[in-house]
Backbone bond lengths (Angstrom), bond angles and torsions (degrees), N, CA, C in turn:
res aa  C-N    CA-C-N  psi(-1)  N-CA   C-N-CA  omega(-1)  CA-C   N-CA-C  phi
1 X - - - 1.443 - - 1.533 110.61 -
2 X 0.943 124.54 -50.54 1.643 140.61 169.11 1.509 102.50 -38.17
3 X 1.821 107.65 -62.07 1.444 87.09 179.17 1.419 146.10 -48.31
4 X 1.356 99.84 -28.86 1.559 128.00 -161.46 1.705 113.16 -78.11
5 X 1.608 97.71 -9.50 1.293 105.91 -160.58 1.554 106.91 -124.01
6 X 1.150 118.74 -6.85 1.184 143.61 -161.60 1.638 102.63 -96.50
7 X 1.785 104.42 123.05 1.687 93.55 164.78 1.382 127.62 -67.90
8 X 1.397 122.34 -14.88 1.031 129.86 -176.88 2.123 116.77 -147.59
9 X 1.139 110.17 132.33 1.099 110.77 -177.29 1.766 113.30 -119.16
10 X 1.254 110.46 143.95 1.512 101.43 -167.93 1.395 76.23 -127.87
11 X 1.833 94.06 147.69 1.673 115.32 -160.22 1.276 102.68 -141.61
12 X 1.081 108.47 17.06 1.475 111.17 152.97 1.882 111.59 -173.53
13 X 1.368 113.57 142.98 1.557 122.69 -167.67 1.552 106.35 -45.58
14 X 1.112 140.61 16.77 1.080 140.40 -170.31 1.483 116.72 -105.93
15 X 1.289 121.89 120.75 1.604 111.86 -166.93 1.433 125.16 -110.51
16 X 1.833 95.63 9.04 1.383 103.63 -171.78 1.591 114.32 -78.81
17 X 1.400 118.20 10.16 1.214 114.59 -143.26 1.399 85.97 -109.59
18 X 1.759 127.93 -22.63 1.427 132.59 -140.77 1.748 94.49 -92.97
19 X 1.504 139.52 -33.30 1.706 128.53 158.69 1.515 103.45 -41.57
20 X 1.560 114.80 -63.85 1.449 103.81 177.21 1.750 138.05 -31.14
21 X 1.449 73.36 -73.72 1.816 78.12 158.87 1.424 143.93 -45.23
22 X 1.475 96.17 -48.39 1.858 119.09 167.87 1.724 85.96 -38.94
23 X 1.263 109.36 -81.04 1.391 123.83 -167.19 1.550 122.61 -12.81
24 X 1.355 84.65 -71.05 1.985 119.89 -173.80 1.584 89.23 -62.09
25 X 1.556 132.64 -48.63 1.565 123.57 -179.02 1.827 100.71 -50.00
26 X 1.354 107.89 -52.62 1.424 97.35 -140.77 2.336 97.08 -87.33
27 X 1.146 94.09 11.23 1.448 103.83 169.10 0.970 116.31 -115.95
28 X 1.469 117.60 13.16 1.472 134.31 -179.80 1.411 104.18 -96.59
29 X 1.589 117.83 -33.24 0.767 143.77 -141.42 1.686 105.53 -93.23
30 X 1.251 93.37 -53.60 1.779 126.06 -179.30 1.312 94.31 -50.85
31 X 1.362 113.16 -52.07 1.533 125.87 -157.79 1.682 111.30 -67.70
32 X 1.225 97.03 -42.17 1.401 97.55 -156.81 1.842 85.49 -86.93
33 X 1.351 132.80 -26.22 1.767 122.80 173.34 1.678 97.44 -50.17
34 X 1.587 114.48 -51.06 1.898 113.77 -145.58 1.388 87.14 -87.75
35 X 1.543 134.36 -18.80 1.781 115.78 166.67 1.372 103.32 -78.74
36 X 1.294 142.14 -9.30 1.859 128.16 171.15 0.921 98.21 -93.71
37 X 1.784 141.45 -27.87 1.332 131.02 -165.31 2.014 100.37 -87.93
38 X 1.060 103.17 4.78 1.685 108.14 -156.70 1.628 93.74 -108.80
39 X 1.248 96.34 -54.50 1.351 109.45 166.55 1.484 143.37 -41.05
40 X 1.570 95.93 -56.87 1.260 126.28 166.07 1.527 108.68 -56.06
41 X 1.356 114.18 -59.14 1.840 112.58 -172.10 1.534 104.75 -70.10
42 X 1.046 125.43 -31.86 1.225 120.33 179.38 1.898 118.91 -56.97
43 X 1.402 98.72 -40.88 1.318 110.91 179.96 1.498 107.91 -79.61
44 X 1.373 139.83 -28.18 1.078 149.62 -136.71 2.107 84.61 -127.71
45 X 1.126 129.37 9.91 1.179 140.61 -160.13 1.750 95.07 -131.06
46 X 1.096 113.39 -74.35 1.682 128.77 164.61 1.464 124.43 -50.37
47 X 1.128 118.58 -67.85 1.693 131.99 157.55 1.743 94.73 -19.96
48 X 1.106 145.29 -109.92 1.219 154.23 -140.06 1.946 90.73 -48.89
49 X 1.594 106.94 -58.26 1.544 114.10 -154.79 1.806 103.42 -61.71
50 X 1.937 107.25 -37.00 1.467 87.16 155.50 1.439 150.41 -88.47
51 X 1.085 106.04 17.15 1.618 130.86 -179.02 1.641 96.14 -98.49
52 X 0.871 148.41 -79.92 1.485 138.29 167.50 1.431 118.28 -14.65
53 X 1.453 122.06 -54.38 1.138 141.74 -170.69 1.629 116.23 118.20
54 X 1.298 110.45 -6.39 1.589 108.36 -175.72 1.367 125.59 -64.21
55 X 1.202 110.72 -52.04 1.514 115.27 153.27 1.399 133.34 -84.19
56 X 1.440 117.65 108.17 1.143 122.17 -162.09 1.768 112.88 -78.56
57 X 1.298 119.60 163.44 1.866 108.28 -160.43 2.330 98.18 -66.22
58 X 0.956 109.99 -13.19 1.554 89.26 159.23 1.679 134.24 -83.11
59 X 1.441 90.54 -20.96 1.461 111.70 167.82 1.717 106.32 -46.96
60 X 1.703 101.10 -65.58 1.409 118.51 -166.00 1.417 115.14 -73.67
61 X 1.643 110.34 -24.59 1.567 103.47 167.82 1.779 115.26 -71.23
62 X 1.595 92.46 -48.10 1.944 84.23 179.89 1.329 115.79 -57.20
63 X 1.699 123.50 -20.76 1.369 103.37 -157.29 1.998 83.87 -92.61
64 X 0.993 124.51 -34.11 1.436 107.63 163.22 1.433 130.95 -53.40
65 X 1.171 117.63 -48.83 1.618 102.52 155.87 1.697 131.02 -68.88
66 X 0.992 113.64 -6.65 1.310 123.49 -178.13 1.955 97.40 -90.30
67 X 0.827 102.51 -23.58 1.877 105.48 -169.27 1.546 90.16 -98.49
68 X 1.644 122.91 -46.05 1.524 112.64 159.25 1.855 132.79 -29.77
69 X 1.416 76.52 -71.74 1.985 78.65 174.22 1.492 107.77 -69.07
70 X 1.514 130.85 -3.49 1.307 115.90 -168.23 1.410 91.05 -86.93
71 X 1.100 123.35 -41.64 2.149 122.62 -166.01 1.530 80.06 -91.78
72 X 0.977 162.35 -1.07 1.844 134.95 170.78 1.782 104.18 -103.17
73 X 1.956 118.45 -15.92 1.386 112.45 160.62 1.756 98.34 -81.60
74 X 1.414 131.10 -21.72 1.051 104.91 -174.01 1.322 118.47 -84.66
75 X 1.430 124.92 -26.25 1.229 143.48 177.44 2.000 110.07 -70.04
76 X 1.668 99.92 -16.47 1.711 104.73 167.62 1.253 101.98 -66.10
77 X 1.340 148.23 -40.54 1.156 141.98 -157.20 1.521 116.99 -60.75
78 X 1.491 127.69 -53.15 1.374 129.10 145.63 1.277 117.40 -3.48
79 X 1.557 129.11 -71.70 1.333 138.56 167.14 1.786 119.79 -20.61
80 X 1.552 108.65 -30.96 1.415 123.47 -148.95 2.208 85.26 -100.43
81 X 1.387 113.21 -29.92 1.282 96.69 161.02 1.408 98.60 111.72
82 X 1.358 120.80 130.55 1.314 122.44 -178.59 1.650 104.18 -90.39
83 X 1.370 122.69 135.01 1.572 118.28 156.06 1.288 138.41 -81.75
């Protein structure tokens, strides 16, 4: 029950591991603000340009998938490991 409720669970007696972690949380953290803030302008960038007519709806799909893989390569970086 403890575990389940717990922000953090340590799974083995070892405590050297818990700065790391702190770390990796609070760049977890970073990450997931600059993919809504990335997100957000992108849409808030497009939205207006296809309502005018300037960007036509292929315009607005690539630049949504293109802003997709841009926050899920930026969000790969995590993977590479905080020091």
């Amino acid at each position: 029950m403890a575990q389940e409720t717990a922000d953090i669970s340590l799974l083995a007696a070892d405590l050297r591991g818990v700065p790391r972690t702190i770390r990796l949380a609070r760049a977890l953290r970073r990450t997931i603000a600059t993919n809504i803030i990335l997100a957000l302008a992108i849409r808030v960038a497009l939205v207006p340009l296809a309502l005018v007519g300037v960007a036509d709806l292929w315009v607005a799909i690539l630049g949504d998938v293109g802003g997709t893989l841009a926050i899920s390569g930026y969000s790969l970086r995590l993977l590479r490991g905080v020091r």
